[in-house]
N, C-alpha and C positions, 0 to 999 in steps of 0.2 A: 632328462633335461632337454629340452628345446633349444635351438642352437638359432640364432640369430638372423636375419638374410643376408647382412653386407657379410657373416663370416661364411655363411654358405656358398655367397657370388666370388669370396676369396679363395675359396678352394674346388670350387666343383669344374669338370673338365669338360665344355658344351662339346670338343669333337667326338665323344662316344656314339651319339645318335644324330641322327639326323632334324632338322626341325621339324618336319612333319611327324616324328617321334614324337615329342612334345607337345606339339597342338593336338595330337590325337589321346592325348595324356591329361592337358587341362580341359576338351571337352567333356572328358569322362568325368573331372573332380568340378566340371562349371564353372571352371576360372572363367570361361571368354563368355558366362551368359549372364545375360544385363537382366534377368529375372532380378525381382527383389527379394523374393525368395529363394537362395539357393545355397550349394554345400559352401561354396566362397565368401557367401556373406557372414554364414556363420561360422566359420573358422576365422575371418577378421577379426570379431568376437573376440570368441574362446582366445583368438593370440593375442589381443590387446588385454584378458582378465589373465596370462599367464604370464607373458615376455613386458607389455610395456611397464615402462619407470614412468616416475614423477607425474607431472601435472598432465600425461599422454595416458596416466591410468584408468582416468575419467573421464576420458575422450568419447563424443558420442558419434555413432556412425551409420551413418540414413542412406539409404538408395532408391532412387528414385527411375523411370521411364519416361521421358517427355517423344511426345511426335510431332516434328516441326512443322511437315505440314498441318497439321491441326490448329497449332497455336501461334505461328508466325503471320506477323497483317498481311493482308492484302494489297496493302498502301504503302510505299517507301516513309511516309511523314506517319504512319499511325505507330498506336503504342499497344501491347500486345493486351487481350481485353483482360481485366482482372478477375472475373467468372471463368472464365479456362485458366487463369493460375491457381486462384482460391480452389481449384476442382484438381489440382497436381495432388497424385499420392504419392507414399513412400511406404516403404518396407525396412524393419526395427527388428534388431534382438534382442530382448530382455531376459534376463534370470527371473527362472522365479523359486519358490522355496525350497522347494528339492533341487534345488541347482540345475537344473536343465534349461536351455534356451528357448524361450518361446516367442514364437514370430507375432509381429502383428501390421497388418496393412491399414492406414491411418492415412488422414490428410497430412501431405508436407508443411504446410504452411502452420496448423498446431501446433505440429512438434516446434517448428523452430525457434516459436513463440514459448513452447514450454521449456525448450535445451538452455536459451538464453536469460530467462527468469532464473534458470540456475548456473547461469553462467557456464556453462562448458563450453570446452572446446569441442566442435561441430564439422566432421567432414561428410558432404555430400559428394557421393558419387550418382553421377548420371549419366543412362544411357541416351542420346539422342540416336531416336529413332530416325528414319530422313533427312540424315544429317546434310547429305550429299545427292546429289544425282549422276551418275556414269552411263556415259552413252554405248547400249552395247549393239552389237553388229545386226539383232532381231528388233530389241528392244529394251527401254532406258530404266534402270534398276537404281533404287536407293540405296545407299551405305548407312550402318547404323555407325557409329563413334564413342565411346568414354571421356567423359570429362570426370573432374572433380572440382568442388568449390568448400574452400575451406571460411569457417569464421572461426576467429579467434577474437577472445573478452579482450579488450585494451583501456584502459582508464576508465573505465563506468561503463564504454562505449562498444561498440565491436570492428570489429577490419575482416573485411571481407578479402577471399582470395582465389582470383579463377585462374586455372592451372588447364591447358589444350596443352597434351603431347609434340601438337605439332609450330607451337611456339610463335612465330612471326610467320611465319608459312600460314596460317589461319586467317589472312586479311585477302586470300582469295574467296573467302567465302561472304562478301559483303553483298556477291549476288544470292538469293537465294532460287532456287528455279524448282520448281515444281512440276511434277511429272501429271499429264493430265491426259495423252492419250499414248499409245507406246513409245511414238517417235514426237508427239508434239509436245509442247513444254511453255510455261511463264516464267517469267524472273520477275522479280522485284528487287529493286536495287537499293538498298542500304548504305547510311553516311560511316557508318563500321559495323565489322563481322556480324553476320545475323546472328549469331548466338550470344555474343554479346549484345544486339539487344533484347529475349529474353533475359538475361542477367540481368541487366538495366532495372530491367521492368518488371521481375521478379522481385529483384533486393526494394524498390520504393515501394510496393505491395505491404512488403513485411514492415517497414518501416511504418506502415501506416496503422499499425495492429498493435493493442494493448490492452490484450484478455489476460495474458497473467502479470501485469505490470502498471503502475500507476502513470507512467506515462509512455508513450510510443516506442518503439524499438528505435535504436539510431547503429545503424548497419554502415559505416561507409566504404564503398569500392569509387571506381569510377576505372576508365579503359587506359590509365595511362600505366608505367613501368612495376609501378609500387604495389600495383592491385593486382595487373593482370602480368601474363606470363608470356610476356613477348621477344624472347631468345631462341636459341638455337632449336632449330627441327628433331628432336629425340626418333622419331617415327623415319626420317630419312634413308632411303631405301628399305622400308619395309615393303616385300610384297604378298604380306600373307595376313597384314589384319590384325597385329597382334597389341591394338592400342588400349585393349582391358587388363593388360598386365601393369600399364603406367600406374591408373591409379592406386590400385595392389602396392605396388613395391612405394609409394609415395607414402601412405597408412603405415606400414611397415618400419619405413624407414623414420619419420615422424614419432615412433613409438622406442623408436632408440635413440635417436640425434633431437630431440626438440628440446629437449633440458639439461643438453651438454655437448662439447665441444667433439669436432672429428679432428683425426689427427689422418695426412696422408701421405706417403713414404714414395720416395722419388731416388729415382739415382742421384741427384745432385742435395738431396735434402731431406726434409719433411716441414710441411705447414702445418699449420693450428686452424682448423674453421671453426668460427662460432657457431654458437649451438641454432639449433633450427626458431627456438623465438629471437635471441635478439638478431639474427637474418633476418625474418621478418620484420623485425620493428622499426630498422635500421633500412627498410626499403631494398633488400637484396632478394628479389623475391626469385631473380632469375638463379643466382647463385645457389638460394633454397633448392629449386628443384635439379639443377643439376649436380648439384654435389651428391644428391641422392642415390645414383644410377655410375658412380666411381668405384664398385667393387666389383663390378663384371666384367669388366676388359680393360687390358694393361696400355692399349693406346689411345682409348677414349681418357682414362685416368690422368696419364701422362701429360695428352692436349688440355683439358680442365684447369690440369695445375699451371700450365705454361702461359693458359688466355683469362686465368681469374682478374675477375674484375673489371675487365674490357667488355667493350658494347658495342655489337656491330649489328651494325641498322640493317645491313643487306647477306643475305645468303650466303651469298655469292663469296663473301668475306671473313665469313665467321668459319676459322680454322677446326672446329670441333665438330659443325655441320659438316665439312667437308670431310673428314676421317671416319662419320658415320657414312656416310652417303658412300665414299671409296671402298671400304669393307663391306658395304649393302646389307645380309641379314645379321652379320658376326655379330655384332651387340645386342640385336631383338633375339637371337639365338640364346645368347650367354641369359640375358635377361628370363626369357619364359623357362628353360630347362630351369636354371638356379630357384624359380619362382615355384616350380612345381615342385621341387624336390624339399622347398621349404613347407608347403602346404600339405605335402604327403604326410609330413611329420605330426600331423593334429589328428 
């Protein structure tokens, strides 16, 4: 029997090892590589055909590699060209009749057109390549990143959903700058986050496609609260990188909370959360993902339960950031051990 993540992150003890314990733990099993082929993509799989319920059973799950610099304009006013989107691939598990996993490398932009003709639910993970530039003491090096973007069927129609670990903290990246010789560099400056506008200009791409549909796909996001994920920093005081565990434990946890309620125990109580669709439906998208990440540490839990519901514009303010950021790795700790000892189990 397979044991669950939130009851794993309920009982497992991150001070045994140290975190480099860990990350040298999920390099071996591929948790932190943004390959589309690898042992983590297909145990999401195998653990959504064994552990998830309900309507998460059928959930379909794409990973994809984009590299910013390649695809991001050259022009603050341009839009990103649709021949470098139409040309995004993706990486799929499939069963096939002997029950075994078979990988396949395909255009993203098919599948999505094929997921959604069947109405699934659709989580994209992607790795952005050049997400970042860090200026180092020789020479300036790019950061790769983990996102996820969820669609979910809603009335005929679909609802888009981008999810960045690092929440409102992410509107520093509306410069994008690009690294051209060790130490010299370009920016272009952007009216919001450069990866949201790939997203932008990705989701109207798709919407313009109706090869398995009689008429267009209708996708809607747009950058404000309800689509995208603009709360608390979850990555705050990480110094070690460990932002591909987010979208992990978010699939995860999706495949247990999306079609029923959490329940979560307090010294002074316990609340009821709604289950992970009517969260989203209802525009709590912030609440979605952080309610996700309340089994791993007893003072993250706590502040959750104390600030639900509240919306703070600035950092600086949000009591939840701050409790991450004050402990530094203890939660990205509890998180990867709990995540590996989950994955071990497949």
């Amino acid at each position: 029997m397979i044991s669950t993540l939130s009851k794993i992150g309920d009982q497992y003890n991150p001070k045994k090892k140290r975190i480099a314990h860990y990350i040298k733990k999920a390099t071996k099993m591929e948790l932190n590589s943004i390959d589309t082929k690898s042992n983590s993509h297909e145990k999401c799989n195998i653990i959504r055909d064994t552990v998830f319920k309900g309507k998460m059973k059928n959930a379909a799950l794409l990973q994809s590699i984009i590299s910013l610099k390649d695809i991001m304009p050259n022009k603050s006013y341009s839009k990103v060209e649709r021949p470098l989107i139409k040309n995004i691939s993706c990486g799929c598990y499939t069963k096939n009749a002997s029950s075994e996993y078979e990988y396949s490398y395909e255009y993203l932009y098919s599948n999505i057109q094929y997921l959604i003709s069947e109405k699934k639910i659709i989580n994209l993970m992607i790795g952005l390549e050049e997400y970042c530039l860090i200026e180092g003491e020789k020479e300036n090096y790019y950061a790769t990143h983990s996102i996820c973007l969820l669609l979910i069927p809603s009335n005929g129609e679909y609802d888009a959903y981008y999810i960045n670990s690092h929440g409102r903290d992410m509107a520093d990246t509306c410069n994008y700058v690009r690294k051209i010789t060790k130490k010299r560099t370009k920016t272009v400056t952007f009216k919001i986050p450069s990866e949201l506008v790939l997203i932008r200009d990705m989701i109207d791409y798709w919407n313009s496609l109706n090869d398995f549909n009689d008429e267009p796909i209708k996708i809607n996001w747009d950058v404000g609260r309800k689509h995208t994920y603009y709360s608390t920093n979850l990555q705050e005081g990480d110094y070690h990188g460990v932002c591909f565990a987010f979208p992990q434990v978010l699939w995860n946890h999706m495949g247990e909370f999306y079609s029923k309620k959490k329940t979560l125990c307090s010294s002074w109580g316990s609340i009821n959360i709604a289950s992970g669709e009517s969260l989203l439906e209802s525009g709590h998208l912030d609440i979605f993902v952080k309610y996700s990440f309340t089994n791993f540490n007893k003072k993250y839990h706590e502040t959750f339960i104390k600030t639900i519901g509240n919306v703070y514009l600035k950092s600086s303010n949000d009591p939840l950031q701050i409790i991450i950021g004050t402990q530094r790795t203890v939660l990205i700790k509890c998180i990867l051990c709990s995540l590996v000892r989950y994955m071990e189990q497949i």
